[in-house]
C-alpha positions in Angstrom: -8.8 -21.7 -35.0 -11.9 -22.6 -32.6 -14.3 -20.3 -31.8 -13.4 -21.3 -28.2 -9.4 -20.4 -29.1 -10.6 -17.0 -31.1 -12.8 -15.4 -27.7 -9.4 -16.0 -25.9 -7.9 -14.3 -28.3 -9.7 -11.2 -28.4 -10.1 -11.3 -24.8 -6.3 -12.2 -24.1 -5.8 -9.1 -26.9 -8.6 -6.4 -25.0 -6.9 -7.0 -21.1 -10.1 -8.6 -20.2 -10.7 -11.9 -18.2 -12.0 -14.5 -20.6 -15.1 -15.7 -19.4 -14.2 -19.6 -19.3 -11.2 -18.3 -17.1 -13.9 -16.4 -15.0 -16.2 -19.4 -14.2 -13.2 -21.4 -13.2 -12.0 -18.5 -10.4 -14.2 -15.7 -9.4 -16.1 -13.1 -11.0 -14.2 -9.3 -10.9 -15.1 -6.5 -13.0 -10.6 -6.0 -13.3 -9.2 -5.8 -16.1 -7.0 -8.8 -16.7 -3.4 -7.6 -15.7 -4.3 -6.8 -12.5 -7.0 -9.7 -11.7 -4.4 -12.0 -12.7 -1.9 -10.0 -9.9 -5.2 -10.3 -7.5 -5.6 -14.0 -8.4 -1.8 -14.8 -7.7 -2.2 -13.1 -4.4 -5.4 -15.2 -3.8 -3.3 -18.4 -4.1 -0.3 -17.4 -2.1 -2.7 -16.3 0.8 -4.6 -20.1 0.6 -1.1 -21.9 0.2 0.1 -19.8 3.3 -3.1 -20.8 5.2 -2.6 -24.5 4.5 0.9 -24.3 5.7 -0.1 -23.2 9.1 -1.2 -25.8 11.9 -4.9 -23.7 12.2 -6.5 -24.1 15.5 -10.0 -23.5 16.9 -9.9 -19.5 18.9 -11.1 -20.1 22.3 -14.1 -18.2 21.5 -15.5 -16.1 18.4 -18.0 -13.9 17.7 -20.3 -16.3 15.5 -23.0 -13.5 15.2 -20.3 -11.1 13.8 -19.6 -14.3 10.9 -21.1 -13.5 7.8 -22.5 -17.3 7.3 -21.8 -18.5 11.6 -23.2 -21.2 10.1 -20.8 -22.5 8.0 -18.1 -22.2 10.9 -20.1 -24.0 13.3 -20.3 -27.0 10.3 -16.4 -26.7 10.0 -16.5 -27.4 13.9 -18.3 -30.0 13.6 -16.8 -31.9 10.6 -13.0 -31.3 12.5 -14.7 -32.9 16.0 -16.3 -36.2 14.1 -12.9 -36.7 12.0 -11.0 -36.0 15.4 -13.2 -38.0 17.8 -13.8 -40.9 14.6 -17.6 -39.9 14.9 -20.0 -40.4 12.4 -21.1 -36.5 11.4 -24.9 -37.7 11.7 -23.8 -38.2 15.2 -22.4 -35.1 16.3 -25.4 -32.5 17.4 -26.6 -29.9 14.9 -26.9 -25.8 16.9 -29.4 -23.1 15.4 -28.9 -19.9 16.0 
């Protein structure tokens, strides 16, 4: 047995999330059952997000965003691939 094989083991064994599992996902201080439950519900809420045609609100609240940012990126990428834009092209907003 690896020693790789052997911390899953123990962890698998304690209820706790092994730690190569944790790098892969997201860091929790659950114990396994229930970040496991957590991490099922993660991927059902994603795969229902995906399924959705998502459009654009008519307007938002960017200063309420926790990165605004990052939205106003998304924006931007989803105009250039709509409009066949080069991303360079599309203007860049501060706030």
């Amino acid at each position: 047995m690896s020693d790789a094989m052997d911390a899953l083991a123990k962890a698998l064994t304690l209820n706790r999330v092994p730690a190569n599992w944790e790098k892969k996902a997201y860091p929790s201080r659950k114990l396994l059952s229930s970040w496991f439950d957590d991490l099922i519900l993660r991927c059902d809420q994603l795969k229902e997000w995906t399924a959705e045609n998502i459009e654009i609100p008519k307007s938002i609240w960017v200063s309420g965003l926790f990165n605004p940012m990052s939205f106003l990126t998304a924006i931007m990428q989803t105009t250039s691939r709509a409009k066949g834009l080069p991303l360079d092209d599309v203007r860049h907003f501060s706030i």
